[in-house]
N, C-alpha and C positions, 0 to 999 in steps of 0.2 A: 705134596700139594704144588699145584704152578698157577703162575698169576694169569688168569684167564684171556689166553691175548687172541684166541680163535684163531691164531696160524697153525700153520702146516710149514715141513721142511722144504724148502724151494730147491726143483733141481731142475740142472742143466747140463750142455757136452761142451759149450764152446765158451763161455765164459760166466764170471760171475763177481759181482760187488755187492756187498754188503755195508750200509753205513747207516748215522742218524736222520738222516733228512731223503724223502724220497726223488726231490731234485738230483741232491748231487748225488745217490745211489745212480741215479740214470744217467749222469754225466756222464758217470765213470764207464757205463756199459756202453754209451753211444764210440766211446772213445775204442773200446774193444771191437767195437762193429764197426768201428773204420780202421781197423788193423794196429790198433797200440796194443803195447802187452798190458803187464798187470801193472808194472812202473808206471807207463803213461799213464794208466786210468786212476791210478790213483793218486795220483798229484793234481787231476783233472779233477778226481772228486775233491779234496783238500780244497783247493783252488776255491771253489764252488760253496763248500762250506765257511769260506772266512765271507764269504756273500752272506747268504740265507741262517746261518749261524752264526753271527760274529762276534757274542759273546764268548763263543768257547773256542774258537780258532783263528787264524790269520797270520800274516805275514810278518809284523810286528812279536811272534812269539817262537817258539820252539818245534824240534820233528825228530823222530827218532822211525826206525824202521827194517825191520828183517825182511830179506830178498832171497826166495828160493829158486834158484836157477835149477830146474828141472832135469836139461841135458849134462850140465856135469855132477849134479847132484850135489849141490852145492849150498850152505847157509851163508849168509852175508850180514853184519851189521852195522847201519850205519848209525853217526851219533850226528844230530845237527843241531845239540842245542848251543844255547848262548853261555859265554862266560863273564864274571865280573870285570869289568871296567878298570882299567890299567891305573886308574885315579884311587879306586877303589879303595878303603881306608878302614880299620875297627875303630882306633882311634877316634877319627872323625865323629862317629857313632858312639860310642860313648859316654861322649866329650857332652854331647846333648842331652843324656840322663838315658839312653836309651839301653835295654837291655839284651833286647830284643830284636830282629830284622822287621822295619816294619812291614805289615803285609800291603802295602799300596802307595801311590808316590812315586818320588823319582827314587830315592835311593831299592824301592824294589824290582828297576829295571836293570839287567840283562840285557848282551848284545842280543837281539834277535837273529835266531839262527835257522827260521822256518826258510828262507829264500835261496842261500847257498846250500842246503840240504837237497832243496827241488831240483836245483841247477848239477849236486856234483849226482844225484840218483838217475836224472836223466841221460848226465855226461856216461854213465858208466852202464845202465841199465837200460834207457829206456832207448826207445825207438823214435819219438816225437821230437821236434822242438818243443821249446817255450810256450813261443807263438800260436802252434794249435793247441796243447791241454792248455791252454789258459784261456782260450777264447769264449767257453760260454759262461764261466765265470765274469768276465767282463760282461757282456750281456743280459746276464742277468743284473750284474750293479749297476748301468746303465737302462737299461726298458724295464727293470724292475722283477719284482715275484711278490707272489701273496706269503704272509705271513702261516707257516704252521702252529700247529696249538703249545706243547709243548716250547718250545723256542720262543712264543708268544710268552706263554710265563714269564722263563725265565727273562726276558728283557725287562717285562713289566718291575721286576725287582729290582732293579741297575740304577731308576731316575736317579738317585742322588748320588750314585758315585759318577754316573755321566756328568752330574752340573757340576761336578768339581772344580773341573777347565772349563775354559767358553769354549774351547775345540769340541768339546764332548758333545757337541750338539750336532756335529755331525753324524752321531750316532745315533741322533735321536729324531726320527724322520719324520715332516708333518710339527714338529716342534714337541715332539712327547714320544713314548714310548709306542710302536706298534701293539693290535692287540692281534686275535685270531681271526685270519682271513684279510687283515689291512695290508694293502699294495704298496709296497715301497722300493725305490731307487738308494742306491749311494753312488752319489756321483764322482765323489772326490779317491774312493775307493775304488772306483774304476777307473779312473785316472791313474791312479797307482800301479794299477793290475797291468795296464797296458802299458804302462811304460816299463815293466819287468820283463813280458811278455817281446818287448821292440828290442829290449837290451841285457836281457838276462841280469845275473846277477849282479853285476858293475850296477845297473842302473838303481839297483835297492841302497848296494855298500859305499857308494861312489857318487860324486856328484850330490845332485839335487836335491834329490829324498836324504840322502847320507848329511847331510847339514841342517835340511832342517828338523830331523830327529834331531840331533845332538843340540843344533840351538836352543828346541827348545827344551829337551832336560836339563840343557846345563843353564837357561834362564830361572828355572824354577830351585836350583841348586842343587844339583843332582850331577853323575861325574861321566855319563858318556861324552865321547869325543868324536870326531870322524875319522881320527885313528885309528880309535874301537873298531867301527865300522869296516874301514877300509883291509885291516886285519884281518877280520874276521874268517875261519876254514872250517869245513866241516871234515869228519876222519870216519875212515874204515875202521872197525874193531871186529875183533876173534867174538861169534859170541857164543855165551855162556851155555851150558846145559846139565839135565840130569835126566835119569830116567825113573818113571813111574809106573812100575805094574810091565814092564818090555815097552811104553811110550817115550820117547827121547821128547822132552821138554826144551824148548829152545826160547830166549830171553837177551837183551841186549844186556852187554855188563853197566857195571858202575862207570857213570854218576846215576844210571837209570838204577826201579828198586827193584825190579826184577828178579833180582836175588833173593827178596823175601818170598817168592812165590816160591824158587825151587827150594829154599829153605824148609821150610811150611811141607812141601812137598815131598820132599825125601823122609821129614820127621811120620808126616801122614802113612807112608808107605809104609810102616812098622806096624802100624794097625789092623785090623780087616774092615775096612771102612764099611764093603761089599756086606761084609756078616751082619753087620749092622742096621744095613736098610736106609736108603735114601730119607734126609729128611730125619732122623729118630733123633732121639734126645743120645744118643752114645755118640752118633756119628756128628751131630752138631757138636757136641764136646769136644771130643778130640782133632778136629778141622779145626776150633774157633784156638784151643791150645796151642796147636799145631802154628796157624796162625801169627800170634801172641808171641811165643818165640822167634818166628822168624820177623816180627817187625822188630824187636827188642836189637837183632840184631843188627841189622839192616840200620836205624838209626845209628849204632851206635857206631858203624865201621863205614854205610858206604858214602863217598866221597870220590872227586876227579878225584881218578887212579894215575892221571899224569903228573901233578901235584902233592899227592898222599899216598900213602900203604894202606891199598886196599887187601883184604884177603881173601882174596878170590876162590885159591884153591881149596881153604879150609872149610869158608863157608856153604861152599855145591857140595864137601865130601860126604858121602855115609856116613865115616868116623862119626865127623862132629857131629851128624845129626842124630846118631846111636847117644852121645853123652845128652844132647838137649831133650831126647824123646823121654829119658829114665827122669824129668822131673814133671812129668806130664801124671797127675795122678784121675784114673779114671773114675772118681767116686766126689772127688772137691776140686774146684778153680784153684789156680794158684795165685795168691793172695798178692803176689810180687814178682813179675817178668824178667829174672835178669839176663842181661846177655853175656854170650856169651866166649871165654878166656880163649880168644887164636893169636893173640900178638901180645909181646911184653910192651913194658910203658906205656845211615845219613837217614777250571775246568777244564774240557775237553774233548776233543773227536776223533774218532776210532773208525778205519777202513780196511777191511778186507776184502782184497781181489785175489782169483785165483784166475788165469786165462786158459784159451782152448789146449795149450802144449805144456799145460800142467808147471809153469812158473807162477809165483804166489809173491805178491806184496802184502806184509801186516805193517801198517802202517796209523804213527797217528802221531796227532799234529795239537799242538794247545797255544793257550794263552794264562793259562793256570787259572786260578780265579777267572769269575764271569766278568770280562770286560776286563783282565787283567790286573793293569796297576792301577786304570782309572785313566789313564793317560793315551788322550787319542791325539795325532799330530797334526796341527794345522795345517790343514789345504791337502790333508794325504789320507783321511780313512783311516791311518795305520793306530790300531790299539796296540798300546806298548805292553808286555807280560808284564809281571807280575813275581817272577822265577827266582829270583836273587832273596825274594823274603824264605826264602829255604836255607840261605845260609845261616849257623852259627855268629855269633858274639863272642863266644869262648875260644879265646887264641891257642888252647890247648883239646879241640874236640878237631875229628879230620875233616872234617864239613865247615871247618870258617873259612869266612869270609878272606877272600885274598887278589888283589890284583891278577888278572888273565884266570883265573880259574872258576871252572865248569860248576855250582852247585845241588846238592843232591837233587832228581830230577822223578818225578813221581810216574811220568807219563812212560808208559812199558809195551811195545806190543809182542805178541807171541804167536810159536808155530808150536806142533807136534810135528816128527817124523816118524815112522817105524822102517827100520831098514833101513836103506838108500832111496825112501817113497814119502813123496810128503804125505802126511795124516791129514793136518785142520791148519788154517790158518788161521787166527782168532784174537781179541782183544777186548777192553771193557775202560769205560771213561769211567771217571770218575775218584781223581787224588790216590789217596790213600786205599778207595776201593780198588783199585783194579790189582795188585797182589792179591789178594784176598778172593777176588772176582776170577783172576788164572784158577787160584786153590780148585775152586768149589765148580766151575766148568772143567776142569779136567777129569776132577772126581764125577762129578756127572756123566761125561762121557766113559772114562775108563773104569767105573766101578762099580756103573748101576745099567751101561750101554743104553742111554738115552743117545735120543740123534740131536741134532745143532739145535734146531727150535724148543724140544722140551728142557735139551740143558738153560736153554736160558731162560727160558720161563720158568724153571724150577724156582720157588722161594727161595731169596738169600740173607745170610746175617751177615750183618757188619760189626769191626768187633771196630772200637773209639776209646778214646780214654777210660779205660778201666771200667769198658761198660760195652757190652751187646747186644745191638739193635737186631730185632725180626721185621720181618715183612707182615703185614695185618693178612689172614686168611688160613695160616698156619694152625694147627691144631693147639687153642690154649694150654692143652695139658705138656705140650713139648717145652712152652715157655716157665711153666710149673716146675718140668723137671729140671730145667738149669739154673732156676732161680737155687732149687735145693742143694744144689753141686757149689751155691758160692756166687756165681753169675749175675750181675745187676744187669737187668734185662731190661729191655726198651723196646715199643714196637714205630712203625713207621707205614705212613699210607698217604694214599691221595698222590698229591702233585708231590710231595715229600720224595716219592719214591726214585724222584730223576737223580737222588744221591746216594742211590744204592743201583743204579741202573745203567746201560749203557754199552750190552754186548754186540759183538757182532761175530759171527763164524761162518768159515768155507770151511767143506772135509772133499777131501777125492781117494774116489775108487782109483788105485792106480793098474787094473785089470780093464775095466770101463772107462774110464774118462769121466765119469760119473762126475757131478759138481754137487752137495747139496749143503743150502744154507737156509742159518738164522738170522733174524732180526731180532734188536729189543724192541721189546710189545711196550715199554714203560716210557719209551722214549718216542720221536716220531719220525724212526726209520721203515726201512724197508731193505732185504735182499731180492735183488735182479737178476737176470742170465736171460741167455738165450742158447 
């Protein structure tokens, strides 16, 4: 079954972007049509969506991003998010009754690490300045755009974490929320944009903006500095992989959770998923199991690896995924997920570009929550993440909370390769969905040979605390059969559905040139080329 979104696979020779919003999808292509690669375009689109989306993206939050350099055949991964605050304290926390990170506030703010991310992909990657992919991002916060429907929602939900601060009102245009089709400006947010755009990174980390971010979290008692700030680097990492079915799975490492997908993935591979049949109640089993263990894991190990012992190696092996797959029983749920034994003694926008010379950005960019911490900065637009409420309280889990270090990071984007040829470039918003969202788009591609648009239309489940949600449309008797296996089932529909939602994929013919892509139908994206 797939959610009726009446697209078709979009193709192209000379380029192609895929993302949430059909603005910045075109940003990103106009950028390719005036000779940026897939870097440029997709920072143009980014750019673009902390405008027209600024619930779930911007400058104020985090980016992470896999670079396939075509002519040397090459994977790349950068990590640009934020780390805690050198002030940074458990203690402190506490000390207040708290037991927990809260999810909003100052204490759940993180350096932002979206803008030196932009600056060192460009430094290394792209072909543009600043100054041009940023420009119709500014332009648009400036003369404005109409409100889409989706993103119309989700705004409409925010009024009261916006009136938290009186800043918040800068998000909130016309004096309330936008609805579908209302015109709006951010003015101060183009302010911002342009002044990154005149001075790159310094002018985010440094100076002006760099103070008064920090005055005001640390007015409301919260521990950023402009130290923080001024510090602040983003880093190249080795990234991760595994192979599925002869697909080389590719994923940025820890603090991102990426690991749980190839987790999930390697254990899936044990199976015949294929025998099964798209969709059955055997293959939702064993996926949602599959699943299940690799977030068990994942929480329980990943962590900055500059900081903590991550186990990297153990986690992507076969081995270990030969021991987790043997508790996987085909006939009943398992009652209790443990993770598992490798060492003695962890919202959003999602862009794919792939350009005419077959280099590929996966790339995506958050603020975690809608609207982040809740914290927008006077006189600047900038919504503060949210990212830091992912750390631990327990001084003994690898994921606490710690002065300079990175906390686990949910937002993942991914490539396939086969060969020395890129496959797909692809990604999926949405927290804890998008591991989940890698799983069951790979398996759609490589085990039922669906193209980009029906993988992601295909109906998906998410699996939640000890409980898996279906998509409304699905054949009830499917939800019958896993209720019987053990399963507390849940279904999900309507506008509900933008949290189970949120794909986007490029694949290339590396014979043709070929480009074809999807969009999510659930969200209010679109894939472009030309």
């Amino acid at each position: 079954m797939y959610f009726d979104s009446r697209r078709s696979t979009i193709l192209a020779t000379n380029g192609m972007v895929a993302t949430s919003q059909p603005l910045a999808a075109v940003t990103g292509l106009r950028i390719l049509m005036e000779g940026g690669n897939a870097v440029d375009a997709a920072i143009a689109a980014a750019a673009a969506l902390n405008v027209v989306e600024p619930m779930s993206t911007g400058v104020g939050g985090d980016m992470f991003a896999l670079v396939w350099d075509n002519k040397k055949k090459t994977m790349s991964a950068l990590n640009g998010s934020g780390r805690a605050p050198a002030a940074a304290n458990i203690d402190e926390l506490t000390n207040k009754g708290l037991s927990a990170m809260p999810d909003t506030g100052v204490y759940s703010v993180a350096i932002p690490g979206t803008v030196d991310g932009w600056q060192t992909l460009l430094d290394d990657c792209g072909s543009m300045p600043m100054s041009k992919v940023l420009t119709p991002a500014i332009n648009y916060a400036e003369n404005g755009f109409p409100v889409s429907d989706i993103i119309s929602f989700q705004w409409q939900q925010q009024l009261g974490k916006l009136s938290a601060f009186p800043s918040g009102t800068e998000m909130l245009p016309n004096g309330g929320t936008p609805r579908h089709g209302d015109f709006v400006t951010l003015p101060t947010l183009a302010e911002t944009l342009r002044a990154i755009a005149e001075g790159g990174r310094d002018a985010f980390y440094k100076g002006t903006i760099a103070e008064k971010t920090s005055a005001f979290v640390q007015e409301h008692g919260g521990w950023l500095s402009v130290d923080d700030m001024a510090s602040h680097t983003s880093d190249w990492d080795e990234p991760i992989s595994t192979t599925y079915r002869g697909v080389t799975c590719w994923e940025c490492p820890p603090n991102g959770q990426g690991i749980a997908a190839l987790g999930a993935l390697n254990i899936a591979e044990g199976f015949d998923i294929k025998g099964m049949g798209a969709q059955s109640p055997d293959a939702y089993h064993h996926l949602i199991e599959a699943m299940r263990l690799g977030f068990a894991d994942a929480f329980q190990y990943v962590a900055d690896p500059r900081k903590a012992q991550v186990p990297i190696k153990e986690l992507t092996s076969k081995e270990f995924a030969n021991g987790r797959r043997a508790l996987i029983d085909s006939r009943r749920a398992m009652t209790s997920v443990p993770y598992g034994q490798v060492m003695k003694g962890s919202d959003t926008v999602y862009i794919s570009v792939v350009d005419g010379e077959g280099n590929a950005c996966s790339f995506i960019n958050s603020v975690f929550s809608n609207f982040g911490s809740g914290m927008v900065v006077p006189g600047t637009g900038i919504v503060l993440h949210n990212r830091a409420s992912l750390f631990s309280l327990d001084p003994n889990h690898a994921n606490h909370l710690a002065p300079g270090k990175r906390p686990y990071n949910t937002i993942i984007p991914g490539m396939t390769t086969i060969g020395d040829e890129l496959h797909s470039s692809y990604g999926m918003m949405g927290a804890f969905m998008q591991p989940q969202g890698h799983l069951q788009l790979v398996s759609n591609i490589v085990d039922h040979g669906m193209d980009p648009q029906k993988a992601i239309n295909a109906l998906r489940f998410m699996v939640g605390n000890n409980n898996v949600i279906l998509e409304e449309g699905l054949d009830p008797s499917v939800a019958q059969d896993l209720k019987s296996r053990g399963h507390n089932v849940g279904q999900i529909n309507g506008y509900d559905r933008v949290s189970i939602g949120g794909a986007q994929m490029i694949q290339r013919d590396p014979e043709t040139g070929v480009l074809r892509g999807g969009s999510e139908p659930r969200k209010d994206g679109c894939a472009v080329g030309y």
